[in-house]
N, C-alpha and C positions, 0 to 999 in steps of 0.2 A: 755846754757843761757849766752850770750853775759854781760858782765860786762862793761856800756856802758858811757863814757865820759861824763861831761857836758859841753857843747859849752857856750863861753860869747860874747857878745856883743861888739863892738868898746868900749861902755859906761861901760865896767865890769856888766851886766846883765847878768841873763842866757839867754842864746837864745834855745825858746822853740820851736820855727818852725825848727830849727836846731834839737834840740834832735828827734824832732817827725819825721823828715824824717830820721836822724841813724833807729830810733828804728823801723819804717816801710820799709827800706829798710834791716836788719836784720831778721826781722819777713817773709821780701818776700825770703832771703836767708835759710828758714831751721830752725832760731831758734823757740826754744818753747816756749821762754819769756826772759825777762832781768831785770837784778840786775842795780837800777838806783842809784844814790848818797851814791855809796860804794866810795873803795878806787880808784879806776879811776875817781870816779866822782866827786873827790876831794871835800870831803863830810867835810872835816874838815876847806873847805875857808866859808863853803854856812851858811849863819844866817838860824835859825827855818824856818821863813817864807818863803826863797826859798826850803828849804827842802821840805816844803808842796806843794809847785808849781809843785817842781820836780814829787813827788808821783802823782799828778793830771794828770801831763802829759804821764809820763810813765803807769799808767791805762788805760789814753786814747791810748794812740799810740798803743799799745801790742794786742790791740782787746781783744771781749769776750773772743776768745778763749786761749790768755796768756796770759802765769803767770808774774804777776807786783811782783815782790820781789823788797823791799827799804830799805837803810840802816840807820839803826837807833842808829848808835852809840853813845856811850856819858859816861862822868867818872863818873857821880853817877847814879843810879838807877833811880832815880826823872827823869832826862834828858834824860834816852833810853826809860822811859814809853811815859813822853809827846811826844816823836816822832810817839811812837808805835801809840797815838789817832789819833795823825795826819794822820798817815797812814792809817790807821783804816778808819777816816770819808775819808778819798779819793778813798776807794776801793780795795787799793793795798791788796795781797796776802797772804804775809808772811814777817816779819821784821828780817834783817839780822843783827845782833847782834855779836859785836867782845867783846873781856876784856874791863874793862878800861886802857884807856892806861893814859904814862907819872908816876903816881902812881906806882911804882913795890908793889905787891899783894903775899901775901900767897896761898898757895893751896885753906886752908878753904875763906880766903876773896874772891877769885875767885869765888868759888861755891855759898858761900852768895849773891853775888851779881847778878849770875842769878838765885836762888831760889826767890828774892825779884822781879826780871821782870817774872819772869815766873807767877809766882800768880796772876801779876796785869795786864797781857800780854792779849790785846784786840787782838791782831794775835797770829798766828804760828809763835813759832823763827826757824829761821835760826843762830845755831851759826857758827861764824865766829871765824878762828881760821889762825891769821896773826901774828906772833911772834915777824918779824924784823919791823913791822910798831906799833904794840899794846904795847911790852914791856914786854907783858903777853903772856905764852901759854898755849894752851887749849891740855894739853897732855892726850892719851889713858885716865891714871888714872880719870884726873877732867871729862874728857866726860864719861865715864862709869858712873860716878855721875850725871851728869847732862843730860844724854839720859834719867833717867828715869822722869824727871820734866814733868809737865802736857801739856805744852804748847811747849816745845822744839820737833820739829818733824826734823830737819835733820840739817848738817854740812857742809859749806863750808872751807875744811880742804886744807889753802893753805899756810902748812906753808915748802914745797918746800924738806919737810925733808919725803923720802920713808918712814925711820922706824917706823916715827910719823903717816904717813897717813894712813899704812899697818897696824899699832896697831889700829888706832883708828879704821877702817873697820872692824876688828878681833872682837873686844870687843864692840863696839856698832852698827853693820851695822842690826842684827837683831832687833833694835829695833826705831833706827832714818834713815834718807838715809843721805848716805856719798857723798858727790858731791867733785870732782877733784878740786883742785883752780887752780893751775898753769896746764891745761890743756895745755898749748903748751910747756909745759917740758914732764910730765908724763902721758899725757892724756890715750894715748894706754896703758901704763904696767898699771893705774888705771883699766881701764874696762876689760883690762882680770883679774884681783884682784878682780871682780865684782862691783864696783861703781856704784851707784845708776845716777851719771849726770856729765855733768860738768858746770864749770863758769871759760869764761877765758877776758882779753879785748882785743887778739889778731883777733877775729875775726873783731871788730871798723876796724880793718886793711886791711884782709885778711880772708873772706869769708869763703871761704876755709875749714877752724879749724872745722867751724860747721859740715861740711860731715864726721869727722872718726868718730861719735856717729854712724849714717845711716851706715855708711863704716863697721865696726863690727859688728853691727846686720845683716848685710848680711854674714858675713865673708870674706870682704875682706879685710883680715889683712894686706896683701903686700903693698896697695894702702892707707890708714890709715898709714902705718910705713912712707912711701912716705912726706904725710902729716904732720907726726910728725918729721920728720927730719928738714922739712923744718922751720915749728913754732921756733922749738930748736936755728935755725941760726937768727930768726926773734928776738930771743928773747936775743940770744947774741949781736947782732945787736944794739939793743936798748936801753943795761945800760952798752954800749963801747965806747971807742972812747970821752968821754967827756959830752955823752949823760945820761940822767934820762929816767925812762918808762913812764911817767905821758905825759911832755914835746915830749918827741919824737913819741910816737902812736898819740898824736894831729898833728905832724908834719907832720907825713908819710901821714896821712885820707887828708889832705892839697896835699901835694905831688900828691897822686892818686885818687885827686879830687871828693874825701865822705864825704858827710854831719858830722857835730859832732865834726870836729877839730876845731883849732882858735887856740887864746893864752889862754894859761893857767890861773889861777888865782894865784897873790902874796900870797908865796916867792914861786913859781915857777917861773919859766924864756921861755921866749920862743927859743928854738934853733935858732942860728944865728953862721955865719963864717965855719968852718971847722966842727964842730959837724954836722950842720944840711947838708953841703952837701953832708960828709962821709953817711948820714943816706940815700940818695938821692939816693948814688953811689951802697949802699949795697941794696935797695929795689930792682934798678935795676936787680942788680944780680940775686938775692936771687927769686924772684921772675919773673923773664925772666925764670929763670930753672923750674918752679913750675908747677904742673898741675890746671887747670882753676884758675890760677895768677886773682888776680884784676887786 
């Protein structure tokens, strides 16, 4: 499931004809569903009320048949439920839920603090477990705690650390599903570890990413490693050279002319000068060598 950008407007709006064509071009590529106003969709520029917009649209765009996962982050309990209703009256699936971040937390205020959504939780959480973005990590220990909550059904575990992702599958995979986060780093060693999915936003890029799920349930590991080799370059590529991941995946979707890019919203910046055309020069590459390249 595609972890999927939110496009703005000349005016700083979201541009919703924009997301809907990512998300439906997406959806015609293989995914199963997508993760809308997470951390790519730079969910911490968007006020309440385009959060709700956003869940409206990524319900609508994804079809009956997928899954609208929305990100409902927020540093007190109060603020991830009210998102969770929002979500809730739009149809969305499941609310993707990280710590609070900015606050550093204890183990128990961790756990407190999804015991207190989970009760009040109108969806299924998705927790999110982002370390270098939240401040807070959601280690093996706190998710054994918190896999058994009523409302907690699975993990987006992308905090990019094996030990942490291979614990946390160990100790709660039998009872929540573990979904990959950084699939174009670990995707493949994730699913032979058995991972339940993945969410990554390098597919907004490069297509592609979505085929080693299909690629490994057939067994074709060699053509999957193929694919992950290449993600791995994409994704060095993209926080090098002077570049951000946010900034430079709107850049490249521009570059190779896919719905969903644009400029970012402040204090992002949009690439310009030597950053954005090094990004230009390495797509080239990177991607001339790839099998079915965008």
């Amino acid at each position: 499931m595609p972890a999927i950008t939110t496009p703005f407007t000349g005016k700083d709006e979201v541009d919703h004809d924009e997301m809907s064509a990512n998300i439906r071009r997406l959806m015609k590529d293989g995914a199963t569903g997508v993760v809308a106003a997470g951390c790519t969709g730079e969910f911490w520029s968007l006020r309440p009320e385009e959060r709700r917009e956003i869940y409206a649209t990524a319900r609508k765009a994804v079809g009956k048949d997928g899954t609208a996962i929305v990100g409902a982050a927020g540093i007190t309990p109060r603020d991830v439920i009210a998102a969770m209703e929002d979500a809730a009256a739009e149809g969305a699936d499941a609310a993707l839920v990280m710590p609070p971040f900015f606050a550093h937390l204890s183990e128990a205020e961790v756990i407190a603090h999804f015991e207190t959504v989970s009760e009040a939780a109108p969806l299924p959480v998705m927790l999110y477990n982002i370390p270098g973005n939240a401040g807070n990590a959601l280690t093996p220990a706190i998710v054994d705690r918190l896999a058994d909550l009523e409302n907690v059904v699975a993990i987006k575990e992308s905090s990019g650390d094996w030990l942490n992702f291979q614990g946390t599958l160990s100790i709660a995979g039998d009872r929540i599903r573990v979904f990959c986060g950084p699939s174009s780093t670990i995707g493949v060693p994730a699913m032979l570890a058995g991972c339940d999915g993945l969410v990554d936003c390098f597919p907004n890029v490069w297509p592609s990413l979505i085929d080693i799920w299909p690629m490994m349930q057939r067994g074709e590991t060699e053509a999957a490693w193929e694919v992950q080799v290449r993600a791995q370059e994409l994704t060095r590529l993209f926080i090098s050279g002077g570049r951000t991941l946010y900034p430079a995946t709107k850049a490249a979707m521009d570059y190779l002319g896919l719905p969903g890019g644009g400029a970012p919203r402040a204090p992002l910046q949009p690439l310009k000068g030597e950053p954005l055309a090094g990004l230009h020069r390495g797509l080239d590459r990177i991607l001339r060598r790839a099998p079915n390249a965008a």
